[in-house]
N, C-alpha and C positions, 0 to 999 in steps of 0.2 A: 697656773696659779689658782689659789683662792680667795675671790674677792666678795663683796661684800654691799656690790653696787657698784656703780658708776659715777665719778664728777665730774659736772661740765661748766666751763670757766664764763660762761655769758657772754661769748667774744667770737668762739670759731669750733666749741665743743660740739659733735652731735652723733649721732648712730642712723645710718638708712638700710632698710630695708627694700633693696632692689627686685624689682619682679622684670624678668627679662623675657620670660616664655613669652609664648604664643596662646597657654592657658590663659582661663580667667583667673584673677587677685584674688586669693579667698578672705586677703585682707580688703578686700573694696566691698564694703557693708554702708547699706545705704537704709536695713530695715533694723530692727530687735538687733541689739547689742550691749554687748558690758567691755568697759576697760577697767581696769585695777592695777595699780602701782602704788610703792613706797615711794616718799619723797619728804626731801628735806632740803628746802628751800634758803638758800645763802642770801637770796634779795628776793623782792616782788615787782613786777611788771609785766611786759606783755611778751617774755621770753616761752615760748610753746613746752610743753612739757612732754607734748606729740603732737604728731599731725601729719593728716592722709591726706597729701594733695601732690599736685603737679610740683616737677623742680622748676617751672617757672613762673614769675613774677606774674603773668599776665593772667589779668583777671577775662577768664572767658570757660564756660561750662569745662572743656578737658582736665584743665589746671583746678576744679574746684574741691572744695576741701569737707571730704565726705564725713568728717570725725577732727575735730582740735581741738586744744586745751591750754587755757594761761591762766596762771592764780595772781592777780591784782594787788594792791596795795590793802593792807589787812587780811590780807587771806584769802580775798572773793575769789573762787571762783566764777570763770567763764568757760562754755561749752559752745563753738563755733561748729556750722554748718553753711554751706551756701547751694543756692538753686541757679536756675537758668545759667546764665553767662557772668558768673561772680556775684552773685547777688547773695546777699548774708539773709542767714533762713535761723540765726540761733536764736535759744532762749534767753529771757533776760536773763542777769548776772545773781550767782549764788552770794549771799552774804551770812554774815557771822557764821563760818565754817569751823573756826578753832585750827584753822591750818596755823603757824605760825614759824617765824625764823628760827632757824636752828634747831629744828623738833623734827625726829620723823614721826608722819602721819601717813597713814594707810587710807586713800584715795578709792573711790571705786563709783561709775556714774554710769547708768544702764539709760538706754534710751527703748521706749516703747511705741514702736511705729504706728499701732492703731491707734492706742491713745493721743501720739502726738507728744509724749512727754518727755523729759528728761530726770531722771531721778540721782542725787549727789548723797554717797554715802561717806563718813569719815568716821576713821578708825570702827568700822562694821557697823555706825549707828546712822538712820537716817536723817538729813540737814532739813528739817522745813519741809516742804510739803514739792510734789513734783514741780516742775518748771514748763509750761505749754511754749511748744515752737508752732508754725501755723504752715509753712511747708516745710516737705523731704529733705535733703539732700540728693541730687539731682548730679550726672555727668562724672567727673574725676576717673574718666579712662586712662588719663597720664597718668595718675595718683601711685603712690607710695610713702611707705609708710614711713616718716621721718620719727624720732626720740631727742627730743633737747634741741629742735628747730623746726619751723617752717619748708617747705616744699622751695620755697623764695630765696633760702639761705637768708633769711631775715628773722629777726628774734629770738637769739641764742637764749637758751635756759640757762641760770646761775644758782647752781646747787646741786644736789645728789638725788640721783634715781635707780631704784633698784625693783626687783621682781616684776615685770612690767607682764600684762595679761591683756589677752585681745579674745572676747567671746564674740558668737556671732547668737546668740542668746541674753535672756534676759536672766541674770542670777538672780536668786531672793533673796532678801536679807539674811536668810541665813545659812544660805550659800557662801554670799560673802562675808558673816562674821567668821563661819568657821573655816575658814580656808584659808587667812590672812594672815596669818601665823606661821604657816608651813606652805614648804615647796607642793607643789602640785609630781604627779606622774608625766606628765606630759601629752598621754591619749583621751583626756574625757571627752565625753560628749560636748559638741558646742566649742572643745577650742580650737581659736584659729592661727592664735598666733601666742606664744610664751618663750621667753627671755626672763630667766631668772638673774642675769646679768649677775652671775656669780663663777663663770668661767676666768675671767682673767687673760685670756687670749689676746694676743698685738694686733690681730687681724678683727678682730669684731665679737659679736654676742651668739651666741649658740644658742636656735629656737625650737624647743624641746616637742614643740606642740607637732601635729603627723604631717602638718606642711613642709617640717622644714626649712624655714626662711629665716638662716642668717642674717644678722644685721653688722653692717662693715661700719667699722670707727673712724672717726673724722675730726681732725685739729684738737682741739684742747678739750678733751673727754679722757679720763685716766681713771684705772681701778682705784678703788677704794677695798 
């Protein structure tokens, strides 16, 4: 089929991305990065919108969470990272973003490991000025890449995601204005991971990008 995105019910909806080699995750990025996605939020709280971490609950360096993301009440964005043994390493919280209920908005938040910063872009315009975190992320050898939950099966996302992009670079602004509008090729430089979650498939999301890395459907996530 052809879809159009993704819905996930806030309850049991999610997409993972299983790494099962014996390779290293070329989704486990712990330096220079960009994620970008559509979304269009049904409600606001601390349901993940992604996130690279262990499938378990336990807060100890393996399980930690090298990249996450929850949009808060008003819109805020939040950019989670943790260090040592679960220890939260993010930056403070994005505010007045223009994210808002029932609107899709074009999402896109690069992190610069020398600087240390986090930078939140919406709909290809930059929010406010970068974000300083003060360490890395650190560990998440368990990690994988979860879409519309935590690694914990805790904090379903409630609303629709679509075109979802994993760089292992830093886009520039005008990288991401001009690209947010249209499908990507799948081979550029820098990407790691792409799910235009516009296949429609029963079994999961087809990731366009040279990795390869399927993402299998889970509970209450259905095409749109």
């Amino acid at each position: 089929g052809n879809a159009s995105g993704l819905d996930f019910d806030g309850d049991s909806g999610y997409l993972k991305v299983s790494h099962d080699s014996e390779q290293s995750n070329p989704l486990a990025i712990k330096g220079d990065m960009t994620v970008e996605f559509w979304v269009n939020p049904d409600s606001f709280g601390g349901g993940r919108v992604f996130s690279f971490s262990g499938d378990a609950a336990t807060d100890d360096g393996p399980n930690n969470s090298l990249y996450e993301l929850y949009i808060t009440s008003g819109g805020n964005v939040q950019w989670v990272q943790e260090t040592g043994e679960g220890a939260d390493a993010s930056p403070s919280v994005f505010t007045s973003t223009g994210i808002t209920l029932d609107t899709w908005s074009h999402v896109a938040l690069t992190r610069d490991a020398s600087a240390q910063t986090i930078t939140l872009y919406v709909d290809g315009i930059a929010v406010g000025s970068p974000h300083s975190y003060a360490n890395a992320p650190t560990g998440g050898s368990n990690g994988e890449l979860f879409i519309g939950a935590n690694g914990g099966m805790q904090h379903f996302f409630d609303g629709q995601i679509a075109d979802f992009r994993v760089w292992n670079d830093i886009r520039t602004a005008d990288e991401i204005a001009n690209n947010l509008n249209h499908e990507l090729v799948g081979g550029e430089q820098g990407l790691a991971g792409y799910w235009p979650l516009s296949d429609g498939s029963e079994d999961g999301a087809i990731d366009l990008s040279r990795n390869a890395a399927d993402a299998h459907l889970f509970g209450g996530a259905h095409w749109i």
